[in-house]
C-alpha positions in Angstrom: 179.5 57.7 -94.5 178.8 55.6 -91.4 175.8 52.9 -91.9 174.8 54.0 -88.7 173.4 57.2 -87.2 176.1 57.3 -84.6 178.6 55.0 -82.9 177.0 54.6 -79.5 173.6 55.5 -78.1 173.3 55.6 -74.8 170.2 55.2 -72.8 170.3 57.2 -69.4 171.6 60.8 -68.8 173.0 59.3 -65.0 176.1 59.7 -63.6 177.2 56.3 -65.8 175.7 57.5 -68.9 177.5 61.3 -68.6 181.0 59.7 -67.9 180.3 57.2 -70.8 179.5 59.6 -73.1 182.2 62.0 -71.8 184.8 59.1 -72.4 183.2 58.4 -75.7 183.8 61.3 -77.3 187.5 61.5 -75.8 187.9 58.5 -77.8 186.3 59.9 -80.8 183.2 58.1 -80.9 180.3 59.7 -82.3 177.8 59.6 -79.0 174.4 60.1 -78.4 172.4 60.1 -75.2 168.7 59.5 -74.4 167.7 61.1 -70.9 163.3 60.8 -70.6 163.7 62.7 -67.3 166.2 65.2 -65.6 170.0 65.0 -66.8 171.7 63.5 -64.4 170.0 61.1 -62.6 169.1 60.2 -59.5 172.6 61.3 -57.9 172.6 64.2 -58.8 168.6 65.2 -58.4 166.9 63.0 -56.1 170.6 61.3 -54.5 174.2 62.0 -53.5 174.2 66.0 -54.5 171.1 67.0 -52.7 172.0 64.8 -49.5 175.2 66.2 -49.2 174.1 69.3 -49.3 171.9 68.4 -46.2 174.1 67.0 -44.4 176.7 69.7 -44.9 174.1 72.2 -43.5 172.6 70.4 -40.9 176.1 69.1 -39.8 177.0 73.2 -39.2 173.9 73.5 -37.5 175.2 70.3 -35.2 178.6 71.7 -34.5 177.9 74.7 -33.8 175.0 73.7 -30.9 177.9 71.3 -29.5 178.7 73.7 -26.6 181.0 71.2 -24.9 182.9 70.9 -28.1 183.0 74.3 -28.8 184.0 75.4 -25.3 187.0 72.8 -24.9 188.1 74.6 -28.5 187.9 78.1 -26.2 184.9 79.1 -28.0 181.7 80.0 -26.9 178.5 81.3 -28.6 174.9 82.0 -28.3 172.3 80.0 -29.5 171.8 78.6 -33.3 169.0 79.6 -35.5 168.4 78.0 -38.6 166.0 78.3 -41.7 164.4 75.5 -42.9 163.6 76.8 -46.6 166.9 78.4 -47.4 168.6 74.7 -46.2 166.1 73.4 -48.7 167.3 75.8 -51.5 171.0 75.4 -50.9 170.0 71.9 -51.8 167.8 72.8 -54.7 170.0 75.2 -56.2 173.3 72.8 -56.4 171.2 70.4 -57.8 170.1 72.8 -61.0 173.9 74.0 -61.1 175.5 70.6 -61.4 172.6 69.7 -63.6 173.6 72.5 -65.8 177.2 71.9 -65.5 176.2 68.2 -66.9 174.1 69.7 -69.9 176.6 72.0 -70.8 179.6 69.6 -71.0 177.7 67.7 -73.3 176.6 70.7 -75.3 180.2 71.9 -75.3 181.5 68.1 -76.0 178.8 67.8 -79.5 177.4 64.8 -77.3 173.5 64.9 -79.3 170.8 64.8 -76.3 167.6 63.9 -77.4 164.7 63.9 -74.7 162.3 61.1 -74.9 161.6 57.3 -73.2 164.5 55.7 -75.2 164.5 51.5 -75.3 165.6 49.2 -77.2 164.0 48.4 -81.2 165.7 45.6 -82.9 169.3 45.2 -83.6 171.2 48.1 -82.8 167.9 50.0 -83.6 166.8 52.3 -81.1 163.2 53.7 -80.3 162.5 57.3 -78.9 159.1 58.1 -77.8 158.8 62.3 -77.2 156.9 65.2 -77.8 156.7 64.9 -81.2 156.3 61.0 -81.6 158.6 58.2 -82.6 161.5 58.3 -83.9 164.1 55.4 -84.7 167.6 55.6 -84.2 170.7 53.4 -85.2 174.3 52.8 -83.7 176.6 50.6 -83.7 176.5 50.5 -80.0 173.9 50.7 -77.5 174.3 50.9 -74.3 171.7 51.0 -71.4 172.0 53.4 -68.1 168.5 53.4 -66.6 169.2 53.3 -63.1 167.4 52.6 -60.5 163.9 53.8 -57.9 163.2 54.0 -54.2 162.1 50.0 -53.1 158.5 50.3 -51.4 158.2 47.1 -49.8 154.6 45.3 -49.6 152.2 47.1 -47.4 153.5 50.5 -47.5 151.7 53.0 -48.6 153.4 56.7 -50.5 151.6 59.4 -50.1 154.7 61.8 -50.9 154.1 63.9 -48.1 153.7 62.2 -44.8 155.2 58.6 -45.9 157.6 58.9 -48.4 161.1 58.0 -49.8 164.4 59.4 -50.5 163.1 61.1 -53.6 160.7 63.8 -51.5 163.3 64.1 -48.1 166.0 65.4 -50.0 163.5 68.3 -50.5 163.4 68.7 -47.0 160.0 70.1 -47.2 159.1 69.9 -43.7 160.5 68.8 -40.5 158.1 66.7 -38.6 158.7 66.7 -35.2 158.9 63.1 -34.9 159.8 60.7 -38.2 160.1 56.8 -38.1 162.6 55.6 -41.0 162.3 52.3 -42.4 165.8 50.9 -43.2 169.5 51.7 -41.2 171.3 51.4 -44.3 173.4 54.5 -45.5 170.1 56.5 -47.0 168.8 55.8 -43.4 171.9 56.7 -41.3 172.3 59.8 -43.3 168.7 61.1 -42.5 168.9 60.3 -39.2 171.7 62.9 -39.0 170.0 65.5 -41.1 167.0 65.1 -38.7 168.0 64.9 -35.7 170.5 67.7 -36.5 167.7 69.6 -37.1 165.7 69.2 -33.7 163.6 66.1 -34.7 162.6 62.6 -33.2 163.5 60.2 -34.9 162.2 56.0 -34.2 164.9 53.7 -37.0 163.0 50.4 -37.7 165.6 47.6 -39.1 164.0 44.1 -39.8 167.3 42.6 -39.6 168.9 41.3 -36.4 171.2 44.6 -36.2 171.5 48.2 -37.8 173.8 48.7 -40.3 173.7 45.3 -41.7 176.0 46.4 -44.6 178.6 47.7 -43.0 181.8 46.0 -41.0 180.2 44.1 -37.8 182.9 46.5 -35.8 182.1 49.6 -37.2 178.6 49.0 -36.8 179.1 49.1 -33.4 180.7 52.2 -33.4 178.4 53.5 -35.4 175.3 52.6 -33.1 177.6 54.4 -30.0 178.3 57.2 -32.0 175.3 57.8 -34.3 172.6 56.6 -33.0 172.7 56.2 -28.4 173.5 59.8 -28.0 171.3 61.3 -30.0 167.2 61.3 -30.3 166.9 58.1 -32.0 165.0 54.9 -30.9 165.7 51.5 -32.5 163.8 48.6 -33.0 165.6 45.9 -34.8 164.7 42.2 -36.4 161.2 44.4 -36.4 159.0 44.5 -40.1 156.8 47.7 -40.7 154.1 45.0 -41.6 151.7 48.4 -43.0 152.0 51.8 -43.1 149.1 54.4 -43.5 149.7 57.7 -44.5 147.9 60.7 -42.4 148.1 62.6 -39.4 149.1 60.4 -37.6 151.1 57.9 -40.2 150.0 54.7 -38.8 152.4 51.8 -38.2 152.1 48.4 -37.9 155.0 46.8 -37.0 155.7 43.3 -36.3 158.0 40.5 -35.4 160.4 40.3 -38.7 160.9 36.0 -38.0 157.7 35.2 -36.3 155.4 37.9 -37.5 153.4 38.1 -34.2 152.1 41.7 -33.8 154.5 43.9 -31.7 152.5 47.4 -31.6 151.0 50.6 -33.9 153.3 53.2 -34.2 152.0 56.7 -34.6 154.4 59.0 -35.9 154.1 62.3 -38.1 156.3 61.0 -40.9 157.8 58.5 -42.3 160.8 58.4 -44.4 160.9 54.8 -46.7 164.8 54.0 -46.6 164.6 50.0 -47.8 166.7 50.3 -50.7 166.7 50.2 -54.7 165.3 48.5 -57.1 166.1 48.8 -61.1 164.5 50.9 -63.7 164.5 48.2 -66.3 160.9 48.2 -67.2 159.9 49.1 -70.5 163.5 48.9 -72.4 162.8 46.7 -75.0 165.1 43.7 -74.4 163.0 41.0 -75.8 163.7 42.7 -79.3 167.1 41.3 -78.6 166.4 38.3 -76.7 167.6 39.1 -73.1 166.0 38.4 -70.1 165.9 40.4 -66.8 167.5 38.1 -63.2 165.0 37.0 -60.8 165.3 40.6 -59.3 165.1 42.8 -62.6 168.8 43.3 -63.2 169.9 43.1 -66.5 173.1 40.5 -66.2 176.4 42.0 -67.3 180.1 40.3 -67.2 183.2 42.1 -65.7 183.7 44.3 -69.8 180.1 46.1 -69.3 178.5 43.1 -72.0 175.1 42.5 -71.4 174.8 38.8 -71.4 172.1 36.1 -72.1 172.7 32.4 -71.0 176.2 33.1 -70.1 177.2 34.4 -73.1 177.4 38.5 -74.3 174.9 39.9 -76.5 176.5 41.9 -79.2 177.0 45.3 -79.6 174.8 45.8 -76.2 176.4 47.0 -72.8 174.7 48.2 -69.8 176.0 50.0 -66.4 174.9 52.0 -63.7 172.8 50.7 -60.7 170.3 48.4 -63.2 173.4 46.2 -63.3 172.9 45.1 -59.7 177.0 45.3 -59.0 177.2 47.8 -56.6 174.4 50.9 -56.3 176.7 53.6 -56.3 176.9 56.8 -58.5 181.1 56.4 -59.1 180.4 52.8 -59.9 178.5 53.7 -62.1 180.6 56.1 -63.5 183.7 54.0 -63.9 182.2 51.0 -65.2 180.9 53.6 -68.3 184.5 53.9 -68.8 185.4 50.2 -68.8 182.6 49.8 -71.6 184.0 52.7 -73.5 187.6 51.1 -73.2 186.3 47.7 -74.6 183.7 49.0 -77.4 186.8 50.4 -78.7 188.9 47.3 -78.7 191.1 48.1 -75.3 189.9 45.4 -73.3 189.9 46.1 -69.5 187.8 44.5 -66.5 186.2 46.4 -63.2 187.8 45.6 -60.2 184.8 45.8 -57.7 186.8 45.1 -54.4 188.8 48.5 -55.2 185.6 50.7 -55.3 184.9 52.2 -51.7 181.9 53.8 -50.8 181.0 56.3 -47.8 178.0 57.1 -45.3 178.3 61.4 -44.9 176.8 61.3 -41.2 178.5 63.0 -38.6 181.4 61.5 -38.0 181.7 59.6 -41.3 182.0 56.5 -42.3 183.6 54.8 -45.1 184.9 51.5 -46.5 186.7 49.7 -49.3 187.0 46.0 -49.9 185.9 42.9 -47.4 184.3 42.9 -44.9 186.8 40.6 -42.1 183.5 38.4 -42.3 183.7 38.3 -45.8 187.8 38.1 -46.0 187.7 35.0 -43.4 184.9 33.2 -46.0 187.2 34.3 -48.9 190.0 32.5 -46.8 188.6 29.3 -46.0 188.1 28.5 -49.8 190.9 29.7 -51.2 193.2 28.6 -48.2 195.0 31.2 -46.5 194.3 33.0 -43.0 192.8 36.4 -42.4 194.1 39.3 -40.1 193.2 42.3 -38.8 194.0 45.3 -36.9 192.9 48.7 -35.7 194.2 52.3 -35.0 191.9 54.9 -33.2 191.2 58.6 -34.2 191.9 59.9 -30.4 195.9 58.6 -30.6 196.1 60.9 -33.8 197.4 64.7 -33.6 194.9 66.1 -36.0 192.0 64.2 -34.5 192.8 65.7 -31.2 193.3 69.4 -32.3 190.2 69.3 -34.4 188.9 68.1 -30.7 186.8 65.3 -33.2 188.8 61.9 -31.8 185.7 59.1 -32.1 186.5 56.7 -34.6 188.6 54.1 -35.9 190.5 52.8 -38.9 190.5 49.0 -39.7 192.8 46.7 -41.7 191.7 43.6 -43.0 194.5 41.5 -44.7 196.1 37.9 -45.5 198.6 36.5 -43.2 200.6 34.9 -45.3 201.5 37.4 -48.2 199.8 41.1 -46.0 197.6 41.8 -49.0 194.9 44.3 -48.2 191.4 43.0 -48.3 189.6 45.6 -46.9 189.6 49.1 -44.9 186.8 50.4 -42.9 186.7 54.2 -41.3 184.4 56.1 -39.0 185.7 58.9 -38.2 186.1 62.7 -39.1 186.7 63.0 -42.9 186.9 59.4 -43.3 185.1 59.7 -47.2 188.4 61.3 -48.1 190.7 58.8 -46.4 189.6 56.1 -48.0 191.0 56.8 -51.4 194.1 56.0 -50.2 192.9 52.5 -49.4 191.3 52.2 -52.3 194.2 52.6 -54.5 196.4 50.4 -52.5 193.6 47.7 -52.9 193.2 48.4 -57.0 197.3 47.7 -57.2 196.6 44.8 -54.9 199.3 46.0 -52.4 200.6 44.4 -49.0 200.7 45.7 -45.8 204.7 45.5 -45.9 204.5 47.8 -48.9 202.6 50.1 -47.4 204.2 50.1 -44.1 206.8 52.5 -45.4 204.8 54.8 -47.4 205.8 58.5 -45.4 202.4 60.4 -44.8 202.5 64.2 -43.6 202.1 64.6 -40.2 200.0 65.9 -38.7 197.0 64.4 -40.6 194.6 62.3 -40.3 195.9 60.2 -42.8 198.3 58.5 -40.2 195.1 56.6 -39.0 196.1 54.7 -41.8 200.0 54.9 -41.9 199.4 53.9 -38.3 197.4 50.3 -38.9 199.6 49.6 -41.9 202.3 49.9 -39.6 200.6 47.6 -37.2 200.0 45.3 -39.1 203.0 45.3 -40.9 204.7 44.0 -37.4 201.9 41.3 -36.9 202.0 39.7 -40.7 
């Protein structure tokens, strides 16, 4: 018999916990997990599922009003109705069947769910506070998923209803007829589409000196033409929400983000609080095991999923998920559960972060994977080699132009000596799925003369891609 209860605990029933624990058991570990609130996490209750299943609602609802579009198609129909509550349920009820589908993989797996506040109680000692009390645990492994919560900056004020965060809107329990969101990141961009989709006003409040501060400096632009101009969205930028007030009318204060002179008072019916996440790594008992949170609450992990203190990994303890601070993202998450898996069973393997994309699912979409050029020319300059890049456009590619859906571009970023890809960037229609491609050329480290010669089926989109490989192929 084992001296320990089971071979891994794991603290979180997230995205990174489930495919932990589903990779676990593959390789025949004994596995428990500890989920206090809803399985699944924030993705798939309060994140990526219910989103999606906005936007892929209030994008029909935007298609179908295109007139134009549909006219130029040969199509031509009356006016769009839609129904706010049913939108809301379609969202409601994927979220409780994926949740299910989650529970009962487990179940079906033998993966031991136990509900309770799980943290940390000595040396691979585990504490579980639930309905009927505490309760200590052992394993041989523990490993901590606790993800991560909406960041309400200073000054802001959540009443749940009229100012609120990500949590509430993907509820979609009312549409005001005029919302200000805080934030032009990808929670923020994708709300703007659901709402103004949907028939509302929206005012997007960035306190940097440009939206989309994350994404490539080129596709922002883009982005800002095609996402935000033609539609019923106002900017401010390099602008702080200073206060806001919940009521009718939310009150806000915004000023100058540098100088913090007043600008005005912004009265708006809601408010939607898109400023990013923080980490849920309160209350997890690390100082039974002598680690220490960063400066911003993340617990510090190396490239195997180790949780490590002063540089060096604390045994038999891994963390993953968005508490690590690497990148917020549910597939992240997800596959760095598996890396830990790999090496807790003595197959050691590393994450390769610059082959994990990530996508915005606005209307056309965007997506990326690797550098940004601004961060491939930095990259350059230390290590000594020059950056290129190059781009192909949606409207020179058949599919593009008989879906009648031709804004958006592809972009290449890649090293003029040896054509390695650095980095792709899309926006364009369908660009979350055309990124994969990308991504896998980036995760075998491949060169643009490799891929130059790849044969993609035509006609598809994917020959946005074949194209700027091409191109770039010549200019290498």
């Amino acid at each position: 018999m084992s001296e320990f209860d089971y071979d891994l605990i794991i603290i979180g029933a997230g995205v990174g916990g489930h495919g932990a624990a589903l990779h676990a058991v593959k390789c025949g570990l004994k596995t428990a997990i500890i989920e206090a609130k809803d399985m699944g996490g924030t993705c798939v209750n309060r994140g990526c599922i219910p989103s999606k299943a906005l936007l892929a609602a209030s994008g029909r609802v935007r298609e179908l009003a295109d007139s134009d579009h549909l006219k130029s198609l040969g199509i031509a129909i009356g006016g769009v109705n839609f129904d706010r509550p049913t939108i809301a349920d379609h969202a409601n009820n994927l979220v409780s069947k994926i949740r299910g589908d989650l529970t009962n993989s487990l179940k079906r797996l033998k993966v031991d769910t136990i509900h309770g506040w799980g943290k940390i109680a000595g040396q691979q000692k585990v504490s579980v506070i639930g309905d009927s009390g505490e309760k200590i645990y052992t394993a041989k492994d523990i490993m901590l998923c606790p993800g991560s919560v909406p960041f309400v900056p200073p000054g802001i004020e959540i009443d749940h209803k009229t100012v609120f965060t990500s949590d509430e809107a993907v509820r979609l329990e009312t549409l005001p007829k005029w919302i200000a969101i805080i934030g032009s990141g990808y929670i923020g961009l994708e709300f703007s589409d659901i709402y103004t989709a949907l028939g509302c006003e929206v005012t997007m409040i960035e306190a940097l000196d440009s939206l989309m501060p994350g994404f490539d400096p080129e596709i922002s632009k883009i982005a800002e033409r095609v996402l935000i101009k033609p539609r019923d969205i106002e900017t401010y930028v390099g602008v702080l929400a200073k206060s806001i007030k919940p009521g009718n009318p939310v009150a806000i204060e915004l000023v100058d983000a540098k100088s913090k002179e007043a600008i005005e008072i912004l009265e708006v019916d809601a408010c939607l609080v898109a400023t990013g996440r923080i980490p849920a790594t309160k209350n997890l008992g690390l100082e039974f095991v002598g680690v220490e949170l960063d400066k911003r609450g993340f617990i510090a992990v190396n490239d195997k999923m180790q949780v490590i203190q002063d540089g060096e990994p604390v045994p038999h303890l891994w963390a993953v998920g968005d508490a690590t601070g690497k990148m917020m993202l549910a597939h992240a998450a997800s596959g760095q559960g598996v890396i830990a898996i790999e090496n807790i069973c003595n197959r050691p393997k590393t994450i390769d972060y610059r082959s994990i994309p990530a996508a915005a699912f606005t209307h056309p979409e965007i997506s990326y994977v690797g550098l940004t050029e601004p961060q491939a020319e930095a990259l350059g300059q230390e290590e000594g080699y020059k950056v290129a890049s190059v781009k192909t456009y949606f409207k020179g590619n058949s599919k593009a132009l008989a879906e009648g859906e031709t804004e958006g571009i592809a972009k290449v970023v890649y090293r003029q000596d040896t054509g390695e890809l650095l980095g792709v960037h899309i926006i364009g229609i369908h660009a979350s799925d055309l990124i994969q491609e990308a991504a896998n050329a980036i995760a075998e480290r491949k060169s643009v003369h490799e891929l130059a010669f790849r044969i993609h089926t035509h006609p598809t989109l994917s020959e946005v891609l074949d194209e700027a490989y091409k191109r770039a192929e010549v200019a290498a």
